[in-house]
C-alpha positions in Angstrom: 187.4 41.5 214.6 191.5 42.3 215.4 191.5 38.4 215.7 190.3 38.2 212.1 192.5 41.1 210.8 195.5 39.2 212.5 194.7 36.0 211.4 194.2 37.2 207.5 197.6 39.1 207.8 199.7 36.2 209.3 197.6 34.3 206.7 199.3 36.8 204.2 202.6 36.6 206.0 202.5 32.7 205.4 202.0 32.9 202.1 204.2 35.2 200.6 207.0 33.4 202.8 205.9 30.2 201.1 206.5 31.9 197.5 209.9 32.9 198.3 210.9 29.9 199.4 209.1 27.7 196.6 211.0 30.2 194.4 214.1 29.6 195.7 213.5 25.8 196.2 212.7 25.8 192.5 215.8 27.7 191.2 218.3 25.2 193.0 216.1 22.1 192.0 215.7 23.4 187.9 219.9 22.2 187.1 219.1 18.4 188.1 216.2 18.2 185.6 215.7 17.5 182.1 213.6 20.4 181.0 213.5 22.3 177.0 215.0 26.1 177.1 211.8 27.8 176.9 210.2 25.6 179.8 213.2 26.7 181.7 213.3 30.1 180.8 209.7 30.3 181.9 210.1 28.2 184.9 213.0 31.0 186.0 210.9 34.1 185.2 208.3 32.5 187.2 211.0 32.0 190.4 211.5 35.7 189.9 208.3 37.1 190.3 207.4 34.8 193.1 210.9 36.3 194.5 209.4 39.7 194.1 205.7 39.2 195.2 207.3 37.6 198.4 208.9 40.7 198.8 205.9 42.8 198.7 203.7 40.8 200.5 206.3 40.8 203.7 206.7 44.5 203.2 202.7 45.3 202.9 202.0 43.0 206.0 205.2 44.8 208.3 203.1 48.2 207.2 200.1 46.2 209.0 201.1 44.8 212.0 201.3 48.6 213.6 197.6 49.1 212.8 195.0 48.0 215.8 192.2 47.2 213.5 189.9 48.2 216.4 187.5 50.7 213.8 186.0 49.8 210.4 188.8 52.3 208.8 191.6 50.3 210.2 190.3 46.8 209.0 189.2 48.7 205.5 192.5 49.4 205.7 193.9 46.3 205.9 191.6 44.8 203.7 192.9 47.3 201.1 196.7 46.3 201.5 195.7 42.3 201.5 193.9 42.5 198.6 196.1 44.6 196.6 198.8 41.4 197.3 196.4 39.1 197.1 196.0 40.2 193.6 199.9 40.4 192.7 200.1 36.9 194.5 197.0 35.6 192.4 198.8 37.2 189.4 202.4 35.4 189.4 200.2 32.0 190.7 198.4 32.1 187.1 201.4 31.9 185.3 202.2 28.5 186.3 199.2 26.7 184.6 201.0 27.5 181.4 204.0 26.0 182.3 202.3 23.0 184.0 200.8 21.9 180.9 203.5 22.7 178.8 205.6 20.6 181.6 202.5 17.9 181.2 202.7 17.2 177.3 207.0 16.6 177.7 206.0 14.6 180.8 203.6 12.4 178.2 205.9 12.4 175.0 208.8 11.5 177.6 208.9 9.8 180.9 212.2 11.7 181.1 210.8 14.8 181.5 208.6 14.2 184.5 210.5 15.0 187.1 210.3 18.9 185.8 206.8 18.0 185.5 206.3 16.7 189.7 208.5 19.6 190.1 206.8 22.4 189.3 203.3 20.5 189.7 204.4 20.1 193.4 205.6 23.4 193.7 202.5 24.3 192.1 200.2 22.8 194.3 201.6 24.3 197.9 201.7 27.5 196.7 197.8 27.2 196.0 196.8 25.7 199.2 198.9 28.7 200.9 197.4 30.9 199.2 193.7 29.5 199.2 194.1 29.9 203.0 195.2 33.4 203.0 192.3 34.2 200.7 190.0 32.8 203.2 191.1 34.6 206.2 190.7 37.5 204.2 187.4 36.8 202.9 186.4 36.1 207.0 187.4 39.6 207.4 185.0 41.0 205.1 182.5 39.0 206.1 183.1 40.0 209.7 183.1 43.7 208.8 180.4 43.3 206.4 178.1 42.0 210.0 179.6 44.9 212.1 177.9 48.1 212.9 179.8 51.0 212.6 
């Protein structure tokens, strides 16, 4: 069971470094691409809360890597903190569905806009595999504590 609770946090870990640097990937990419104001705007506010969740998520996993998830409390405990993130991360990763389809429709009135579109889209779609990953290492560790006897 510790080898599940370490694999979902550096799962975790992964992820939320993943944001911050999509985020900060994104920020330097947005000035060489055509993009409207409010797509822009968006696409900025979204860099800033995948800034911040990155944040929380390193800081909720440092809290975890001193607990030996050896009893049931320990891993309930870390289930607690990875979900709570999981559901900030899950959070900021809904915004972007907006702003790909907004990205999607300039992207089809003008093949000038597409790059914004691949952009994001690409951005997009790594931070979803990361955190599809980290989801299922934490869903292992239910499962796994779900089966133990306490």
């Amino acid at each position: 069971m510790r080898t599940a609770a370490q694999s979902a946090i550096e799962n975790a870990r992964e992820c939320g470094a993943r944001m911050g640097v999509s985020a900060q990937a994104l920020r330097k990419a947005l000035p060489s691409v055509r993009m409207e104001a409010a797509e822009r705007t968006r696409t900025l506010e979204l860099c800033q809360q995948l800034s911040q969740v990155a944040s929380e998520v390193a800081s909720g996993v440092a809290g975890l890597d001193a607990v030996n998830a050896q009893s049931s409390d320990e891993i309930r405990e870390v289930l607690h903190t990875l979900s709570t993130l999981e559901a900030q991360a899950m959070q900021v990763l809904s915004g972007f569905a907006f702003l790909v389809d907004s990205l999607e429709q300039a992207a089809e009135r003008d093949e000038a806009n597409e790059p914004a579109y691949a952009l994001v889209i690409d951005a997009a779609a790594g931070l979803l595999q990361s955190f599809e990953k980290a989801k299922s290492a934490t869903e292992a560790l239910r499962t796994a504590l779900g089966g133990r006897r306490q």
